[in-house]
C-alpha positions as CSV (number, residue, x, y, z in Angstrom):
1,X,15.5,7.8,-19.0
2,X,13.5,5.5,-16.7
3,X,11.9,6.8,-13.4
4,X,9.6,5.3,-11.0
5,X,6.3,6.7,-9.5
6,X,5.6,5.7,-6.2
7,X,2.8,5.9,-4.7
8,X,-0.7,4.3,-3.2
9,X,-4.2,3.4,-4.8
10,X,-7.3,1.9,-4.2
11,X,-10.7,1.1,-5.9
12,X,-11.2,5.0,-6.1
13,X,-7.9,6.2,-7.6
14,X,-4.4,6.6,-7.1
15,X,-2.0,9.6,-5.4
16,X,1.6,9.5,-6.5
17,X,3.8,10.4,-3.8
18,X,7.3,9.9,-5.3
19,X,9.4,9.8,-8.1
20,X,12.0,8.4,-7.9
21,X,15.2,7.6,-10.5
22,X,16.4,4.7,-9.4
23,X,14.6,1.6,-8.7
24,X,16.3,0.7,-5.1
25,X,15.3,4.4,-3.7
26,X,11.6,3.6,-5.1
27,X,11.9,0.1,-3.2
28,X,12.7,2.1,-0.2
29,X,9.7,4.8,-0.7
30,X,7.4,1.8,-1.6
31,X,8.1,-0.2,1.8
32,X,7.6,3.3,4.0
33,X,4.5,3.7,2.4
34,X,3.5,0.3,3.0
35,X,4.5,0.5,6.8
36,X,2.0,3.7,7.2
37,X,-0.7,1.8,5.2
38,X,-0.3,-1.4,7.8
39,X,0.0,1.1,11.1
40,X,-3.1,2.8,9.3
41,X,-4.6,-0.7,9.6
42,X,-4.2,-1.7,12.6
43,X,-5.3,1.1,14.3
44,X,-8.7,1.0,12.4
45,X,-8.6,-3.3,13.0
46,X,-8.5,-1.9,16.7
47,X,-11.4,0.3,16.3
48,X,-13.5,-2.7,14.9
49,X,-12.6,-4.7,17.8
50,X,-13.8,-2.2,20.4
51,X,-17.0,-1.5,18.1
52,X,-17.5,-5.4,17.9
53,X,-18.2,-5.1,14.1
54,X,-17.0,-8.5,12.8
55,X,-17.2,-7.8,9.3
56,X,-15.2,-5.0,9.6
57,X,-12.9,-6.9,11.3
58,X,-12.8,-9.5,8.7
59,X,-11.8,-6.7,6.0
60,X,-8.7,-5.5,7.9
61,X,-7.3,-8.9,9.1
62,X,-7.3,-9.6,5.5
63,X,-5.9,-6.0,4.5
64,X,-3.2,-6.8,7.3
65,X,-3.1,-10.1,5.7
66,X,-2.4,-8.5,2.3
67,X,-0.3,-5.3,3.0
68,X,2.6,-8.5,5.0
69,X,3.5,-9.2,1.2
70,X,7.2,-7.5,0.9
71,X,7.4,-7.7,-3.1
72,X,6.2,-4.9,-5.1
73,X,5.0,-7.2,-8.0
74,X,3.4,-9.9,-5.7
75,X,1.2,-6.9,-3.6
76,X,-2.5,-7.3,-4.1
77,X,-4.7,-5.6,-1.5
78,X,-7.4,-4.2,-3.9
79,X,-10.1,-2.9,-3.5
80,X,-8.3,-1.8,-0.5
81,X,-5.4,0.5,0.3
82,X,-1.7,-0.8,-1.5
83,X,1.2,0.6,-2.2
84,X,2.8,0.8,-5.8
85,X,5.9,0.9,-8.2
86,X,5.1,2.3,-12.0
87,X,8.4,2.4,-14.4
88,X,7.8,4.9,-16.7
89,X,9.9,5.8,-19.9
90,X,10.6,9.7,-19.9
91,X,12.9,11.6,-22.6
């Protein structure tokens, strides 16, 4: 039987926060956990505006950049925040 972790990683690891056994209900986890990671984004893109820290700013334009793709397989954010879809083979 196939199921599907869900969940979200970055350079420092990964937190599972679904599984899932079919692969259009981990679709649906994988896109709510991608619209927290782009809220999440903006608000700390805000922050960096008010701080004035262009770099910073730089980093989560391209994060917001990144976390716009809507295919699981085409996602790359890293080293920052993404969302993910593992198949895994149980018996």
């Amino acid at each position: 039987m196939k199921v599907y972790l869900v969940g979200q990683r970055d350079y420092d690891g990964s937190d599972i926060h679904h599984v899932c056994i079919s692969k259009t209900t981990a679709e649906k986890r994988w896109e709510e956990i991608r619209q927290e990671l782009i809220h999440k984004t903006r608000k700390m893109l805000e922050e960096e505006r008010i701080n004035k820290s262009e770099s910073g700013m730089q980093i989560y334009e391209r994060s917001l950049k990144n976390l716009s793709e809507p295919t699981p397989e085409l996602m790359d954010n890293y080293p920052q925040e993404e969302p993910f879809i593992r198949e895994m083979e149980t018996e």
